[in-house]
C-alpha positions as a Markdown table, in Angstrom:
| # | Residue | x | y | z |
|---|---|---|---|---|
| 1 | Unk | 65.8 | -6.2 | 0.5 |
| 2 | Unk | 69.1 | -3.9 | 0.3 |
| 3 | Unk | 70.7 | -3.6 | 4.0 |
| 4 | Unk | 72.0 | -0.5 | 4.7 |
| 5 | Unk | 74.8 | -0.4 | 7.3 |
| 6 | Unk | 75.8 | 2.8 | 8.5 |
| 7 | Unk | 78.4 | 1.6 | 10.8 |
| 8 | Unk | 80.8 | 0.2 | 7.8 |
| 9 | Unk | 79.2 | 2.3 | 5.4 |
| 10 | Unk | 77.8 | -1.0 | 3.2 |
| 11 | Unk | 75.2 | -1.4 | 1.1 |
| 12 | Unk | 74.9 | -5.7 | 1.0 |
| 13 | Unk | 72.7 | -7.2 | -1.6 |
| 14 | Unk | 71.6 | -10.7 | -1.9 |
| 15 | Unk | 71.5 | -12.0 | -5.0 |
| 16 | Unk | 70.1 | -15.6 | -4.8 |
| 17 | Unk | 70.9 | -18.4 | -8.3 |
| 18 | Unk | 67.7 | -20.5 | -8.7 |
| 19 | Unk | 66.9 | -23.4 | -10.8 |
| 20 | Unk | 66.4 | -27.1 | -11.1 |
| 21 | Unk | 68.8 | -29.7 | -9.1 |
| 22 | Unk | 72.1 | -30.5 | -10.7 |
| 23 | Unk | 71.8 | -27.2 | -13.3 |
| 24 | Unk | 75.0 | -25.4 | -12.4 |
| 25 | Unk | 74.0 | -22.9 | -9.4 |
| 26 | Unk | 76.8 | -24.3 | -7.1 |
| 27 | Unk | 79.1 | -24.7 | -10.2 |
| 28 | Unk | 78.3 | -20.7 | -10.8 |
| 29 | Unk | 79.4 | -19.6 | -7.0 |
| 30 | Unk | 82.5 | -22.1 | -7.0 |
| 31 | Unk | 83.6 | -20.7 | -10.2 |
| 32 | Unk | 83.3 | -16.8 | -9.1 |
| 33 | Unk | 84.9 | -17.4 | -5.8 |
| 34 | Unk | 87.7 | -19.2 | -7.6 |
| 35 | Unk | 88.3 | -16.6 | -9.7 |
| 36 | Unk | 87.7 | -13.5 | -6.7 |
| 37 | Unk | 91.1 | -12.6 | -4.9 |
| 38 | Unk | 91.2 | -14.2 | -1.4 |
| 39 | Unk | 90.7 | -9.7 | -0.2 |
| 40 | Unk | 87.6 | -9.6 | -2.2 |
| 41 | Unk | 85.7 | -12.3 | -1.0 |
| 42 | Unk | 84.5 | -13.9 | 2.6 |
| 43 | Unk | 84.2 | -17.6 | 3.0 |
| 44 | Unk | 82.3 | -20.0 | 0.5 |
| 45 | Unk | 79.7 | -22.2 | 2.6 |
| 46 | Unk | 78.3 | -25.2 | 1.4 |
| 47 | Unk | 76.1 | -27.9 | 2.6 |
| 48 | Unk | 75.7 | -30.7 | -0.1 |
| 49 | Unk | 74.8 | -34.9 | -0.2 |
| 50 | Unk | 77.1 | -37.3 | -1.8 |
| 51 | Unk | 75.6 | -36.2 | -5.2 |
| 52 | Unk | 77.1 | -33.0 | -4.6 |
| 53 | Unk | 73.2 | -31.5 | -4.7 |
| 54 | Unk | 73.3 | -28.4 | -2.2 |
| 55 | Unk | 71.2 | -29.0 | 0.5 |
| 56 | Unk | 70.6 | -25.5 | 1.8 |
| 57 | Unk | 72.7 | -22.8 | 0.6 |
| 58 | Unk | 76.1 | -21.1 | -0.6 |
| 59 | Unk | 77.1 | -17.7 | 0.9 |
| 60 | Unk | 79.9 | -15.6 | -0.9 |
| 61 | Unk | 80.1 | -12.0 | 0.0 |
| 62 | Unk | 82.1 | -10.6 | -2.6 |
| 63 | Unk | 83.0 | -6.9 | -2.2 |
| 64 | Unk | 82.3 | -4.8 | -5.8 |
| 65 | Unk | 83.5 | -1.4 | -5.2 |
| 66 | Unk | 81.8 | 1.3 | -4.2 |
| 67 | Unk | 78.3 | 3.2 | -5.6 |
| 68 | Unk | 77.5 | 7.2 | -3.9 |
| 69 | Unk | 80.2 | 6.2 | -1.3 |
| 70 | Unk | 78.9 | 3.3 | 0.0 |
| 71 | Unk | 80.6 | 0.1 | -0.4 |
| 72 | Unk | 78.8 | -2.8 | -2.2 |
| 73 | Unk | 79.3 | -6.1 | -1.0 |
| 74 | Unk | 77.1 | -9.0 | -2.9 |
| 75 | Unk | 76.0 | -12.2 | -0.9 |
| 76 | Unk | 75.3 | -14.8 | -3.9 |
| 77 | Unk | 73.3 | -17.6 | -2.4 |
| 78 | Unk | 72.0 | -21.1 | -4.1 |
| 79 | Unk | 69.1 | -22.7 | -3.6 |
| 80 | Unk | 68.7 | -26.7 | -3.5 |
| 81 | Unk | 67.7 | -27.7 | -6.4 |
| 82 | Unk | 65.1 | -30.1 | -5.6 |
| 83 | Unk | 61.5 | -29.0 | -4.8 |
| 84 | Unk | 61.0 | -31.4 | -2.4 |
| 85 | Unk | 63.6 | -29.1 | 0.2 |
| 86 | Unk | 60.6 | -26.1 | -0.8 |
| 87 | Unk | 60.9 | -25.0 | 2.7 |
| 88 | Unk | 64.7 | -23.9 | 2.4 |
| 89 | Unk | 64.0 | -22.8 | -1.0 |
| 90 | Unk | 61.7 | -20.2 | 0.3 |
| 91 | Unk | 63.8 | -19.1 | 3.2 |
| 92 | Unk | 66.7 | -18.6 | 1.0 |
| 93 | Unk | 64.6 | -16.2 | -0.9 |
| 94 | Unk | 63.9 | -13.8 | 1.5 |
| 95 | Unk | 65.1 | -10.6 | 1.4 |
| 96 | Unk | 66.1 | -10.9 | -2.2 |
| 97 | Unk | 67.4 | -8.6 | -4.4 |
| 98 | Unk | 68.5 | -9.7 | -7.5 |
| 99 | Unk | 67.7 | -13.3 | -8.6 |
| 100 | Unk | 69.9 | -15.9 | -11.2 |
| 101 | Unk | 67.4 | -18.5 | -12.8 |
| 102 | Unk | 69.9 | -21.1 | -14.2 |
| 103 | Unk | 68.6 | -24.1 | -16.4 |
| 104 | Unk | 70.1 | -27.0 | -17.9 |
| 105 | Unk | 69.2 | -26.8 | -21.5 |
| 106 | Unk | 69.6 | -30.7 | -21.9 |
| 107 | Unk | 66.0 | -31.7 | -23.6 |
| 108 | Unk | 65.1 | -33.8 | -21.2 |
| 109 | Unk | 65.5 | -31.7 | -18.2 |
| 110 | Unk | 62.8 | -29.2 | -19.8 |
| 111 | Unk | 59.9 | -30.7 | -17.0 |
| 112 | Unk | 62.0 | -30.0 | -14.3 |
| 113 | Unk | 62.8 | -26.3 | -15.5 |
| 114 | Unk | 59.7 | -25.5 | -16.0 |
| 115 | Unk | 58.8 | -26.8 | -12.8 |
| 116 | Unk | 61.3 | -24.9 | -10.9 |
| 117 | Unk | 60.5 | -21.5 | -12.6 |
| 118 | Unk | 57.0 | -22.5 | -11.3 |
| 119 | Unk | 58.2 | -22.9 | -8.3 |
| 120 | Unk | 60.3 | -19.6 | -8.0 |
| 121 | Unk | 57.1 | -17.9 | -9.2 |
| 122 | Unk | 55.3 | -19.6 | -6.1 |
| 123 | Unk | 57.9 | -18.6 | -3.5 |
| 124 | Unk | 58.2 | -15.2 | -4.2 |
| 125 | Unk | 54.4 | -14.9 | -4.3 |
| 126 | Unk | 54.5 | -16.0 | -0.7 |
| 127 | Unk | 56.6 | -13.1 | 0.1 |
| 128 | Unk | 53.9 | -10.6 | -1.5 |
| 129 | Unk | 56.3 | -10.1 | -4.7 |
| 130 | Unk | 56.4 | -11.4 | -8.3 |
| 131 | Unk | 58.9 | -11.4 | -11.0 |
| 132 | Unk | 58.9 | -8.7 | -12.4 |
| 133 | Unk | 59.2 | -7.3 | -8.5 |
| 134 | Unk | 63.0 | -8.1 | -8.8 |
| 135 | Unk | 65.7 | -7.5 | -11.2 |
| 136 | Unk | 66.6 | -11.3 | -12.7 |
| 137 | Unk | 68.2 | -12.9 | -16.0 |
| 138 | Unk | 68.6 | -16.3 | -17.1 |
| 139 | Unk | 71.2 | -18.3 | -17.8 |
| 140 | Unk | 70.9 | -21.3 | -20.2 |
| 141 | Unk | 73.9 | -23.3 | -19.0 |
| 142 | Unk | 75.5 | -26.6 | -20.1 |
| 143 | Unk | 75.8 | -25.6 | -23.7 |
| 144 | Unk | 78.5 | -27.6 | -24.5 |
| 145 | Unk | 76.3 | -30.9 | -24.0 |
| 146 | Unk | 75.3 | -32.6 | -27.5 |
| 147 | Unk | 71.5 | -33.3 | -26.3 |
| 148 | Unk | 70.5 | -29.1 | -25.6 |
| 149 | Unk | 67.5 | -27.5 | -27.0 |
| 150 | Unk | 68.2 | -24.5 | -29.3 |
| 151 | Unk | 68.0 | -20.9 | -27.6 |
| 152 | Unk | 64.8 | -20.0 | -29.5 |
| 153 | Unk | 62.9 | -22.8 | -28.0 |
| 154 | Unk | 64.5 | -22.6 | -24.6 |
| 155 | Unk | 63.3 | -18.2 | -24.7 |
| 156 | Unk | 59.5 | -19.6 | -25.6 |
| 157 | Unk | 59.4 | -22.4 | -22.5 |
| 158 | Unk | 60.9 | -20.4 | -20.0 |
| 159 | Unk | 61.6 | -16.6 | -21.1 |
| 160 | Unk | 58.1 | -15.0 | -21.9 |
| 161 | Unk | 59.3 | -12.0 | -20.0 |
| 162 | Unk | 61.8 | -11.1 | -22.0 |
| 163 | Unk | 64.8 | -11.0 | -19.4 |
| 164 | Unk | 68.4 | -10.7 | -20.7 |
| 165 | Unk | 70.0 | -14.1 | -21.1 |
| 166 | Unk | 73.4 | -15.6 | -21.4 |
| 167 | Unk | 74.3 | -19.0 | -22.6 |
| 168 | Unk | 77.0 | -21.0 | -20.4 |
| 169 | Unk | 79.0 | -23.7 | -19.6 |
| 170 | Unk | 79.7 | -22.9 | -15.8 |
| 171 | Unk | 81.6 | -26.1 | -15.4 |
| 172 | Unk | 84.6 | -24.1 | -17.3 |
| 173 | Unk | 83.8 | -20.9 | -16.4 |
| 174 | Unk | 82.1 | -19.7 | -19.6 |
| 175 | Unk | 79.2 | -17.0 | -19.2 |
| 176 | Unk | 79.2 | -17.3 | -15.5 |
| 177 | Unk | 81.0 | -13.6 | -15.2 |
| 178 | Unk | 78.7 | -11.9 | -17.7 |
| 179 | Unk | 75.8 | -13.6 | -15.7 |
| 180 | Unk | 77.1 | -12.1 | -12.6 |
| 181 | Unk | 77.9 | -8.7 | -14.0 |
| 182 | Unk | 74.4 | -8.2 | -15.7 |
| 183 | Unk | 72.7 | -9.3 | -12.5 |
| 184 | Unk | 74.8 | -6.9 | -10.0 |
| 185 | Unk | 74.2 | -4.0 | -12.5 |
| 186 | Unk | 70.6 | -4.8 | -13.2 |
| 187 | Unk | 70.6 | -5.1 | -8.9 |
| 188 | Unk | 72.3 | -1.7 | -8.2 |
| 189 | Unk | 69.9 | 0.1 | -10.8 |
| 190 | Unk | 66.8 | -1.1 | -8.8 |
| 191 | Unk | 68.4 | 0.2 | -5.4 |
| 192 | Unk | 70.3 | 3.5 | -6.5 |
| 193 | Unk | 67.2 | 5.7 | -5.9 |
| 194 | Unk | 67.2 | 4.2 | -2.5 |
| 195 | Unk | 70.9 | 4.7 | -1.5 |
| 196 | Unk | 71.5 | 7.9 | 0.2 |
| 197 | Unk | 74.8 | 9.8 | -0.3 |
| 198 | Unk | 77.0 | 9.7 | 1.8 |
């Protein structure tokens, strides 16, 4: 949950990017902290295998401006991919505040989607909390691949809450800022009743 601290006058939130293995959450953070200048961002942590598959997590605290005089800084954070590594999965999600589900429209990868959404929905149960607890959206990523399903079918398998969407291709950047926006505004909405002035 939102950290307070008084001492640098910050207000961090944890956003964490969920999803199936291999869908694009590590693509998402390499992509923003590419595109952050080197003042506006802390270091990019990874721990991944030979397949490139984050094992644990990414950290990037990015610093958004400010909101009642407080600064904002955002920690994004990924998730490994595969359910089997449930344990990190689970501590990555605590103390979440905003939440990224990316999936990998290909058509065959719709199992394993569908799984993970299950699985977010288990994890967060464990913490007392359910969806619609925490602000999220979804992004439908690797558009540009020739085997995806369409949106509409996509929105009926893994959208029947209704949560804004954006379609992607994080590999080249596409969609990934609007993702990031609509998350750290849907994020500071949730919070700004608790954020004292300063």
């Amino acid at each position: 949950m939102a950290n307070l601290n008084y001492n640098s006058k910050e207000l961090n939130l944890k956003l964490v990017y969920y999803g199936a293995g291999l869908c694009g959450k590590t693509t998402n953070l390499r992509s923003i902290y590419a595109a952050f200048p080197q003042e506006r961002k802390g270091r990019l942590m990874s721990l991944a295998t030979e397949l490139d598959q984050t094992l644990f997590f990414d950290f990037l605290p990015v610093d958004m401006g400010s909101v009642k005089g407080w600064k904002l800084r955002f920690h994004l954070f990924t998730v490994p991919g595969q359910v089997y590594y449930n344990v990190s999965r689970k501590l990555v999600l605590r103390g979440v505040d905003g939440l990224v589900f990316v999936v990998d429209s290909q058509e065959e990868r719709l199992e394993e989607n569908i799984e993970s959404l299950n699985n977010l929905k288990d994890n967060l149960q464990s913490y007392g909390l359910n969806l619609h607890d925490i602000p999220m959206v979804i992004q439908y990523n690797k558009r540009d691949l020739p085997n995806i399903m369409p949106i509409s079918d996509l929105q009926i398998y893994l959208n029947q809450g209704g949560y804004t969407y954006f379609e992607a291709v994080a590999i080249r950047g596409i969609g990934v800022f609007d993702t990031l926006k609509s998350i750290c505004q849907k994020t500071i909405l949730k919070q700004i009743d608790n954020i004292p002035e300063l």
